[in-house]
C-alpha positions in Angstrom: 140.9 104.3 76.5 139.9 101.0 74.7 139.0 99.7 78.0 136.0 102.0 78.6 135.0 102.2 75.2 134.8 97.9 75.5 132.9 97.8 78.5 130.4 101.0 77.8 129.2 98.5 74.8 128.4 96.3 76.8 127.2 97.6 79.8 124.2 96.2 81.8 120.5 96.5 79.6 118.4 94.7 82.4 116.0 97.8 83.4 112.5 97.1 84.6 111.8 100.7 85.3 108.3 100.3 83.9 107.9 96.5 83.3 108.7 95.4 86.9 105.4 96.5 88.7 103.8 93.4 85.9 106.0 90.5 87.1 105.6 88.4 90.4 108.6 88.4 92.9 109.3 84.6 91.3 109.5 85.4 88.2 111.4 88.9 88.4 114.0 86.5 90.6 114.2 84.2 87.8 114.5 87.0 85.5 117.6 87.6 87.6 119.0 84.5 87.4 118.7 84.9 83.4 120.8 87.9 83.4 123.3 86.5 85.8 123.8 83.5 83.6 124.3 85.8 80.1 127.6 86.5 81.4 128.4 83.3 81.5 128.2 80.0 79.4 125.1 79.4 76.7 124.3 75.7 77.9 123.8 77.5 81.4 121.9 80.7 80.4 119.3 79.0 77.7 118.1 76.0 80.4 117.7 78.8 82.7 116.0 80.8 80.4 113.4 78.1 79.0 112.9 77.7 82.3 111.9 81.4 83.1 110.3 81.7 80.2 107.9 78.5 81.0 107.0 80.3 84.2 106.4 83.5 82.6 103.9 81.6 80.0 102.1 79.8 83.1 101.6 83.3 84.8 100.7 84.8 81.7 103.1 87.9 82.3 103.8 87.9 78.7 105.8 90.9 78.8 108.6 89.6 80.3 109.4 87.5 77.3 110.7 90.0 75.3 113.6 90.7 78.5 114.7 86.7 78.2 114.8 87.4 74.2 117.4 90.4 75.0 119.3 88.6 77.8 120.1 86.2 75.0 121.2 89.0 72.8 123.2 90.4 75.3 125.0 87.0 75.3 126.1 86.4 71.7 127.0 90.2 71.9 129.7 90.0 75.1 131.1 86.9 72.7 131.3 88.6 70.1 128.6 86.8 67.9 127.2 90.0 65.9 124.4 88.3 63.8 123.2 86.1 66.7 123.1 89.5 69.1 120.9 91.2 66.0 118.7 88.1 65.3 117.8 88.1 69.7 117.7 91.8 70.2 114.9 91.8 67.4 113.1 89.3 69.4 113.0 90.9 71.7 111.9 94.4 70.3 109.3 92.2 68.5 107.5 91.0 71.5 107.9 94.2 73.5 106.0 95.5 70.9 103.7 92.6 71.1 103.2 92.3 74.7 103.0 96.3 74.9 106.6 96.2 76.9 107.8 100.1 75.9 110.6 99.7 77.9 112.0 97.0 76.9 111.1 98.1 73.2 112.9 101.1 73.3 115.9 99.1 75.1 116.0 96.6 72.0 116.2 99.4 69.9 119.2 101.2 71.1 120.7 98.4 70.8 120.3 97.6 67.1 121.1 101.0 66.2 124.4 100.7 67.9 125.4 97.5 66.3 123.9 99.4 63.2 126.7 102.1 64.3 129.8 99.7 64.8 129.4 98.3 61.6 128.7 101.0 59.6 125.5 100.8 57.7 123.7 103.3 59.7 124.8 107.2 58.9 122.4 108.4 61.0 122.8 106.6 64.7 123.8 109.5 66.1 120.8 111.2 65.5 118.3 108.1 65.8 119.9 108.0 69.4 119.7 111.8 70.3 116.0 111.2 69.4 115.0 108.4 71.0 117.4 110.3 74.5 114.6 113.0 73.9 111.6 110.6 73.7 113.1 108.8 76.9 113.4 111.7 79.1 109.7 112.7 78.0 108.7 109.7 79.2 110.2 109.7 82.5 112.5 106.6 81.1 115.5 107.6 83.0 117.2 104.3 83.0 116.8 104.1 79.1 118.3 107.8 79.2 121.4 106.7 81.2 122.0 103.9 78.3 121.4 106.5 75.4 123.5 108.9 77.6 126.1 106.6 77.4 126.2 105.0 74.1 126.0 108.6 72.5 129.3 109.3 74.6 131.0 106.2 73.2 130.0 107.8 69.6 131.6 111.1 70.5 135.1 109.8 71.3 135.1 107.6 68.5 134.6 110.6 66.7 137.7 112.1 68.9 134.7 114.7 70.4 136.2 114.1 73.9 134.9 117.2 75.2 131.3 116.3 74.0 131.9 112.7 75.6 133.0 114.1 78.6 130.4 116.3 79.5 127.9 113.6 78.3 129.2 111.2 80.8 128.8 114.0 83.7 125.3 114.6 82.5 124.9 111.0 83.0 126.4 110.6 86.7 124.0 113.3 87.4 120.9 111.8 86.1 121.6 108.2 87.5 122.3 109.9 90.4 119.0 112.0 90.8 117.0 109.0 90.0 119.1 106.6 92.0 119.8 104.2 89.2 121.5 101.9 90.3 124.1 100.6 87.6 124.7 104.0 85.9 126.7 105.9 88.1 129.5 103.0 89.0 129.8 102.9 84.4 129.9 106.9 84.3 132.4 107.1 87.2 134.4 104.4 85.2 134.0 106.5 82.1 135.4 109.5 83.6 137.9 108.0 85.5 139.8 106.7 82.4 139.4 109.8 80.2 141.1 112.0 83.5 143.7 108.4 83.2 144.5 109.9 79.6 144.9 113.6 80.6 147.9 112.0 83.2 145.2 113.0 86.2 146.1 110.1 87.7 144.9 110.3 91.4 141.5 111.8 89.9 141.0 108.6 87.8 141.7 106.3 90.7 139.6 107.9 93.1 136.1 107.5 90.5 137.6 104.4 89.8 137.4 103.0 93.3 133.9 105.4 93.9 132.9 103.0 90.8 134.2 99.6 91.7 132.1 100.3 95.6 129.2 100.8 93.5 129.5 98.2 91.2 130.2 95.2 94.0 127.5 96.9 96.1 125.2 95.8 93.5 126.7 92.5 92.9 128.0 93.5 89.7 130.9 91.3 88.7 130.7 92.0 85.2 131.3 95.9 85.8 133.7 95.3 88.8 136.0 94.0 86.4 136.4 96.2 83.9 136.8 98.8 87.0 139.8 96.6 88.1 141.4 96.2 84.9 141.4 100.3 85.0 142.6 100.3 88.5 145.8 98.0 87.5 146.7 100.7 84.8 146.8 103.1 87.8 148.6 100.5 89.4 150.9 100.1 87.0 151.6 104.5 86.5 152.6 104.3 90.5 155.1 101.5 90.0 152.6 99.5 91.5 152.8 96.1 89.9 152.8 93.3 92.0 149.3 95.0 93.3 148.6 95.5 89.5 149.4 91.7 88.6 147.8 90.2 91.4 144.0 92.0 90.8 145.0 91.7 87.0 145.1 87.4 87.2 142.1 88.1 89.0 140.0 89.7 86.8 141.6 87.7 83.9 140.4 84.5 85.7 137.0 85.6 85.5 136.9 87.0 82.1 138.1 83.8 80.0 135.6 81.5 82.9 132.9 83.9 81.4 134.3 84.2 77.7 134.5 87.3 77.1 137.3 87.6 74.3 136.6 91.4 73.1 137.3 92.6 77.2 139.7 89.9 77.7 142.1 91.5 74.7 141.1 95.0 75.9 142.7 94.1 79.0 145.9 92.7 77.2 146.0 95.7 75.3 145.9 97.9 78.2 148.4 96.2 80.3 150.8 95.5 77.7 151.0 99.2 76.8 151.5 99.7 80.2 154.4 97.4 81.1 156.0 99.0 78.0 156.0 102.4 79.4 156.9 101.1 82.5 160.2 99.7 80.6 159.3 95.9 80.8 159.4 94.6 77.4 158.9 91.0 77.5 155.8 91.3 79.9 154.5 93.8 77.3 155.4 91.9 74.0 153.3 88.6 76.1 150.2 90.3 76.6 150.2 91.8 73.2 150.9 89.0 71.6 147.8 87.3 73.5 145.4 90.2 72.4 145.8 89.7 68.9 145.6 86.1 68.8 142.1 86.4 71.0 141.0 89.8 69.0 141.8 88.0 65.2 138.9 85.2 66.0 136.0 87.8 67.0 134.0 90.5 65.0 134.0 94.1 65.4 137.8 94.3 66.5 139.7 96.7 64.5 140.0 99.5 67.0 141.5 97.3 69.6 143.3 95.0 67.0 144.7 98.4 65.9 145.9 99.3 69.3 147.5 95.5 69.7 149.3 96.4 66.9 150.9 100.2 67.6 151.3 98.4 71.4 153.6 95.6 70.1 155.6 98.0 67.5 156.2 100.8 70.6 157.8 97.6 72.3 160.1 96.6 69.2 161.0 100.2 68.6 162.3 99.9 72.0 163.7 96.8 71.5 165.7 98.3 68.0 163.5 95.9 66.2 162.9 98.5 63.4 161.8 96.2 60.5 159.1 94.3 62.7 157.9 97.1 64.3 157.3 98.8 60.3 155.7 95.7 59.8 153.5 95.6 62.6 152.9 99.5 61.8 151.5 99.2 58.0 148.9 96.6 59.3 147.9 99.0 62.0 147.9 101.4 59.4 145.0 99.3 57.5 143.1 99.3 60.1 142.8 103.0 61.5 142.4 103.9 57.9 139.0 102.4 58.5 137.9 103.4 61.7 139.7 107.2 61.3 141.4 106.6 65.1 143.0 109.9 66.1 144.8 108.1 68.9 145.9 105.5 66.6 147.1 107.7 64.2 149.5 110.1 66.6 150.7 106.8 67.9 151.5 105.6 64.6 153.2 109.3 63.0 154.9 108.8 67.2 156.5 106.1 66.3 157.7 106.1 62.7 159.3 109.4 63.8 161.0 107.3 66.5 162.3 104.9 64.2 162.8 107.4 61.1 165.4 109.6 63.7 167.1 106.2 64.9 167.7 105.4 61.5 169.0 109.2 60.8 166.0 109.4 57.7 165.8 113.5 59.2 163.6 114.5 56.6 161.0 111.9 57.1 161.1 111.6 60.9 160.2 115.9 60.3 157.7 114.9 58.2 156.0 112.2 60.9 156.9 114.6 63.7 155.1 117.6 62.2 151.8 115.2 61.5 152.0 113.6 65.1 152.1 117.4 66.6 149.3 118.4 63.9 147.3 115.4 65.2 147.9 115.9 69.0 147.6 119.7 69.0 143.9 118.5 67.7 143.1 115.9 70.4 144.2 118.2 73.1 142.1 121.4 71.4 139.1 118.0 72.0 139.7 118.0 75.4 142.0 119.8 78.2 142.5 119.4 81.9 141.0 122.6 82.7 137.7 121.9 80.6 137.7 118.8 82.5 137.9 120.3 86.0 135.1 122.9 85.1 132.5 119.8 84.3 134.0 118.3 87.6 133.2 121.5 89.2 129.6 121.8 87.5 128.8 118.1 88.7 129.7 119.3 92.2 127.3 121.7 91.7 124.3 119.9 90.2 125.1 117.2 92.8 124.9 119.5 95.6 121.5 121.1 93.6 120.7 117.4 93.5 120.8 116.7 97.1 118.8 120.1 98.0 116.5 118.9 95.5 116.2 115.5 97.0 116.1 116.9 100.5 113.1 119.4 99.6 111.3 116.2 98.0 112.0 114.4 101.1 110.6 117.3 103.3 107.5 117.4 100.5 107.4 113.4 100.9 107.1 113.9 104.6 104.4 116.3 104.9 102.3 114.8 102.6 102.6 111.3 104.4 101.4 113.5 107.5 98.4 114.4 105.6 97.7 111.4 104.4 98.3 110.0 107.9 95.8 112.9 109.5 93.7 112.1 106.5 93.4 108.4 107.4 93.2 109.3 111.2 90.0 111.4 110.6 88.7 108.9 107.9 89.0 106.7 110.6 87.2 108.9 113.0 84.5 109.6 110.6 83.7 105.9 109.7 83.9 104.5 113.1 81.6 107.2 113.9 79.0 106.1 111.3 79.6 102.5 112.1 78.5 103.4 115.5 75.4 105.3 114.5 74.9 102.3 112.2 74.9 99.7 115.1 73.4 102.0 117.5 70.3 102.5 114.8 70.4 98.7 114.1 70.3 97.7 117.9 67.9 100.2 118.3 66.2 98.6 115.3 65.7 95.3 116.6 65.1 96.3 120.2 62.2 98.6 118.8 61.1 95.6 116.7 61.5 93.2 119.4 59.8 95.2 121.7 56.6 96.1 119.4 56.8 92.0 119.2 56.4 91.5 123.1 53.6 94.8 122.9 52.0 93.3 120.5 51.9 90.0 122.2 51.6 91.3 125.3 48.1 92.9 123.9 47.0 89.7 122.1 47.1 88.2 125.5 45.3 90.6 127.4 42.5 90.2 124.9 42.1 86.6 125.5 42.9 86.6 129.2 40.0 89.3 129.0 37.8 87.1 126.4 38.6 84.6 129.4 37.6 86.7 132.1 34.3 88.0 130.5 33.0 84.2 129.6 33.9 83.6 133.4 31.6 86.8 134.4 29.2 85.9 132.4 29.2 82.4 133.1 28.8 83.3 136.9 26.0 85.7 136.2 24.0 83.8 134.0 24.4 80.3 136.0 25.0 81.7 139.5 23.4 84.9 140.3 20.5 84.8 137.4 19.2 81.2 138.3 19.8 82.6 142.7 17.7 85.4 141.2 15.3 82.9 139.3 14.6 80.8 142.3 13.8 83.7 144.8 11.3 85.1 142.0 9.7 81.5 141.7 8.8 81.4 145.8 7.2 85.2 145.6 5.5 84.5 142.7 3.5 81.9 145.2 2.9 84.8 148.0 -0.2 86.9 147.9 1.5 89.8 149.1 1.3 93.1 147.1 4.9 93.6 148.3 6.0 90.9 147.3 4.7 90.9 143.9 6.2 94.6 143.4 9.7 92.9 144.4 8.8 90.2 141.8 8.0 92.5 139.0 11.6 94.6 140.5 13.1 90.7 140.3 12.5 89.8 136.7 13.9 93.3 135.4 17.1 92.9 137.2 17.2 89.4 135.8 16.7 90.8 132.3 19.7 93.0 133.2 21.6 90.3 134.6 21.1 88.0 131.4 21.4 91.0 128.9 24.9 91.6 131.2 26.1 88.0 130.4 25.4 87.9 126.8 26.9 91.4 126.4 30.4 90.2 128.1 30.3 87.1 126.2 28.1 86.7 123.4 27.1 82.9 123.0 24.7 83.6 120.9 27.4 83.6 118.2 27.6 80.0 118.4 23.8 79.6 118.0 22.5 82.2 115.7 25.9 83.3 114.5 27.4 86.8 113.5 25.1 88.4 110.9 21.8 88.2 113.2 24.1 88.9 116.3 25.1 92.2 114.7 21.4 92.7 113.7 20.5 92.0 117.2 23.0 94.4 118.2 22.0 96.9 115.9 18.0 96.4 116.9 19.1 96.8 120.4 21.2 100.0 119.9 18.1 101.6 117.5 15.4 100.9 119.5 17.5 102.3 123.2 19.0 105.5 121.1 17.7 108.1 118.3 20.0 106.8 116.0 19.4 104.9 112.1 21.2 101.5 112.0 21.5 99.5 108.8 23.8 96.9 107.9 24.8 94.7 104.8 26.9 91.3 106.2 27.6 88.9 103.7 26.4 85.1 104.0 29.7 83.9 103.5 31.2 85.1 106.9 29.4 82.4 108.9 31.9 80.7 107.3 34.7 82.1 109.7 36.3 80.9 112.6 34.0 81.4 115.5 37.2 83.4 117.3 37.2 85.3 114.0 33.9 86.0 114.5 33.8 87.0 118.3 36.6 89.7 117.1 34.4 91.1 114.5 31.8 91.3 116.9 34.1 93.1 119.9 35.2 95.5 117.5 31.7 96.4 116.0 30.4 97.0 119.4 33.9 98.7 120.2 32.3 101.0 117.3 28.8 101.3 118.4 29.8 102.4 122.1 32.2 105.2 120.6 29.3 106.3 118.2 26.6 106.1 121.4 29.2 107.9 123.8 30.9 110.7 121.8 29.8 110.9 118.3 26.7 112.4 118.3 25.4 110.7 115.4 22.1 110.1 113.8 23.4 107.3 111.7 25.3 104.4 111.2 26.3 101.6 108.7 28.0 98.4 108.9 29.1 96.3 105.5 31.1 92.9 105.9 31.7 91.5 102.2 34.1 88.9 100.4 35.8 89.1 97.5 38.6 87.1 96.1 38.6 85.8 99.4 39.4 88.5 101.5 36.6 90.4 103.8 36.8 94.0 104.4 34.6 95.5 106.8 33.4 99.2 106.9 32.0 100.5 109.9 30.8 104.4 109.2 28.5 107.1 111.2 27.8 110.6 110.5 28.9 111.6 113.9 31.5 114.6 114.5 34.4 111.6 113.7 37.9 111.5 115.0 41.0 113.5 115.1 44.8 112.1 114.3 46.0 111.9 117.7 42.5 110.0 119.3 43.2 106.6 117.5 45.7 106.1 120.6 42.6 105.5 122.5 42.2 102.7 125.4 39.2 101.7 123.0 41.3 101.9 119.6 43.9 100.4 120.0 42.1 97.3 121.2 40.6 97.3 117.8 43.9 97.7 116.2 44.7 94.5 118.5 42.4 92.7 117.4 42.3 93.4 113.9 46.0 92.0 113.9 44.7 88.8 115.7 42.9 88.0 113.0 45.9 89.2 109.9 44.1 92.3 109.2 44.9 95.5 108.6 42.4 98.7 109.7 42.3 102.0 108.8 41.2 104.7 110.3 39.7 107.3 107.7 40.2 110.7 109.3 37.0 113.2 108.7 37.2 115.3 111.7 33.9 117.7 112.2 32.1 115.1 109.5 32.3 111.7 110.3 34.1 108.7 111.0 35.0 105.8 109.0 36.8 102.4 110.0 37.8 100.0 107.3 39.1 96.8 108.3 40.6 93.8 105.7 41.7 90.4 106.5 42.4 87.0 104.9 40.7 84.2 106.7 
């Protein structure tokens, strides 16, 4: 029994269930490395913790410097050191708190209250415990669970409560199991195993023995693997099995005194020793008991396995007829169990001053120790029995097998929803390459409408000026080609007497009136020389006197000022203007007002004519304006007053 009881107190406290999604890969590997090294010396496990905890600072993942803080603790508490263990684990629980580390909070704090337990100045672990087990499962802190799980076993059976202990440990295989924790099940199995070792069910204990030790080295767990071991060589030993016993037992001893260990090294003494007694080899037995005490009398908390040392080595002199040593050896176990209120110890004690109270023929006394050691048995097997103990084996089959259902219907549920997720994706997928291609189809089309509005545009522009070009040719040809042919054949008739001929003259000098009013119409020189407000007042004179229509205009002084291709624009579009109103307005008026201010002009052209609908500003004649008007950086609108009138206002920075 001792064995578990050791080891469960020091089982493995290195849970990141929730602080291990904050730390980088380095740092939960050097985190590692720290708990690795608290099994072994101090020199080795504070350089590598400074180290870690350097690293940890530099990252600023402050919240794994409360799990160096307990690693330390967990140190001085494998050797034994009490106040050291207390002054690291509330270090630790200290800058949990501060670095808001819950787990490692709640960890720090089991642990106090257990040390608060095995010294006795806290009444009320048990229930501190039981509470904080209930905050833990709330919480979905399943790893802190297992350790509650555990400690409040090791309670139980301290209290002999090994039925209560013993379906606490099954309620902890099944939780580590269902969570897949991956320490917990290998320390429960080990649990188990020796309590079945105690109720003489010995293949039972060696198979969760050897269920536990795969577990443990699967995980690298040395610490735990050798406890297991030392269990296994007690098994060993019941078979007759020694030489296997002996040669895993120097084994695991080796590692235990490398590590310094002394509170599990004794265990392991103890254990053996009792064994080899049984097993009817004294001096083997007397050697390891001997050793135990030695190693147990230098280290703190140690009177229930200093107790069991003792009733060990006295069963060995009362079989060696060694009566006075073995009373001897008995009244100092006797001090001790009187403190810790042993059951075990206490039937082994009554056991064997019986034994030595018959040898010496005392009757009445060895009735007296019999009747108290049957009293005290008949009380420990009422605690637990072999049949209670195969009903929770049979109830763990069943949860396990509940268990795997569960985990099989999660794995189902797992599965479908990653196919959602996956179909979810696949159309998300779908749906936003569909909208990128809408995007880049609206983008190309973007900029290939753009572009080709650009090449319109310029394409416009340049029929303008190739037909500005053209008309300055004509006109050019008329005025200095046909008009002065026209000229010099009207010159040589006006010499002739001949009525016919001066008919032909007078017919001559209107078509070279036509000819010239032609040229100046196609390209308007007269700009240059009189320039654009008396050329629209020209125009306008023109256009009054050869229609029915009023003409005013109001052209401010200022736009001489323009370019003179500025100008001839203006112009184009103002007789653009007039030729719409003469053609297919059927006006009676018109106005035209060119004025500056702020240096912008904005022309208004405006008749009273029957105006324009939406869809004629597409017009040949139009859009030319709208051409030029962006020749010039101006911007015309077309005011639409169908049935009333029709207004064009035109803006432009020179």
């Amino acid at each position: 029994m001792p064995v578990k009881v050791i080891y469960s107190l020091v089982i493995l406290l290195f849970c990141f269930l929730k602080t291990q999604a904050q730390y980088t890969g380095e740092i939960l590997r050097d985190l590692k490395d720290v708990k690795k090294a608290s099994f072994g010396d101090s020199a080795t496990l504070f350089k590598i913790g400074e180290q870690t905890l350097h690293k940890i600072k530099q990252g600023k993942k402050l919240g794994a410097v409360a799990e160096v803080s307990l690693y330390y603790g967990n140190y001085f508490y494998y050797t034994r050191n009490i106040e050291r263990a207390k002054m690291y684990f509330s270090k630790a629980r200290d800058e949990a708190q501060k670095y808001s580390n819950d787990h490692i909070y709640t960890l720090a704090t089991i642990r106090l209250i257990f040390i608060e337990h095995e010294t006795g100045i806290n009444n009320t672990a048990e229930q501190d415990l039981l509470n904080l087990l209930i905050e833990t499962k709330q919480k979905g802190d399943f790893e802190n669970s297992a350790e509650l799980i555990n400690l409040l076993g090791i309670i139980k059976e301290s209290k002999n409560e090994l039925q209560g202990a013993a379906e606490l440990y099954m309620e902890g295989l099944v939780l580590s199991e269902a969570h897949n924790l991956t320490h917990y099940p290998s320390v429960f199995r080990n649990n188990l195993g020796l309590i079945k070792l105690y109720l003489n069910q010995i293949d039972d204990a060696l198979l969760d023995f050897e269920k536990g030790l795969e577990l443990a080295k699967k995980e690298n767990d040395k610490n735990l693997a050798s406890h297991i071991q030392i269990n296994i060589c007690l098994v060993l030993v019941k078979k007759n099995r020694v030489e296997e016993a002996l040669k895993i037992f120097r084994e695991v001893i080796a590692y235990t005194r490398e590590n310094n260990h002394p509170r599990e090294l004794s265990a392991a003494f103890i254990n053996l020793g009792a064994e080899f007694s049984r097993s009817n080899k004294p001096k083997l037995a007397m050697a390891y008991l001997d050793s135990s005490i030695v190693i147990l009398k230098g280290t703190e908390l140690h009177n229930n396995e200093l107790t069991e040392a003792y009733l060990g080595k006295a069963e060995v002199l009362v079989s060696l007829q060694k009566n006075k040593e073995a009373r001897e050896n008995l009244e100092i176990a006797k001090r001790l169990f009187t403190k810790t209120q042993n059951l075990n110890s206490q039937v082994n004690y009554n056991f064997l001053l019986f034994t030595i109270e018959k040898s010496e023929r005392n009757y009445e006394k060895a009735l007296d120790y019999y009747l108290t050691y049957e009293n005290l048995k008949d009380s420990i097997e009422t605690a637990l029995n072999g049949k209670l103990l195969q009903e929770l084996q049979l109830r763990y089959n069943v949860q396990k097998k509940e268990a795997e259902l569960e985990k099989e219907k999660s794995k189902y549920l797992l599965l479908e929803q990653r196919h959602q997720d996956e179909r979810f994706v696949k159309w998300l997928v779908i749906g936003i390459s569909i909208i990128v291609l809408i995007v880049t189809i609206g983008v190309v089309y973007f900029f290939y409408s753009k572009k080709l509005r650009e090449k319109q545009a310029s394409f416009s522009q340049q029929l303008i000026k190739n037909i500005e070009e053209d008309r300055l040719r004509i006109a050019m040809d008329l005025h200095d080609d046909i008009g002065q042919s026209l000229s010099f054949i009207k010159s040589k008739m006006a010499v002739s007497k001949n009525e016919l001929d001066k008919s032909i003259e007078s017919e001559l000098s209107r078509v070279i009136d036509q000819t010239r009013e032609l040229s100046k119409n196609l390209y308007p020189s007269y700009l240059e020389k009189i320039g654009l407000k008396r050329s629209i007042a020209r125009l306008l004179e023109n256009l009054q006197s050869g229609s029915n229509i009023e003409c005013s205009f109001d052209v401010d002084d200022n736009v001489e000022q323009l370019p003179l291709q500025t100008k001839t624009h203006l112009y184009r579009i103002i007789q653009e203007c007039t030729n719409n109103t003469v053609k297919h307005a059927k006006a009676s008026a018109l106005k035209i007002s060119i004025l500056e201010k702020n240096n912008e002009f904005t022309m208004v052209y405006q008749d009273n004519g029957q105006g324009i609908s939406p869809g004629e500003t597409n017009g040949l004649g139009l859009l030319s304006i709208q051409e030029r008007a962006k020749i010039i950086n101006g911007n015309v609108n077309f005011e639409d007053r169908t049935n009333k009138s029709f207004k064009l206002t035109l803006k432009f920075n020179p």
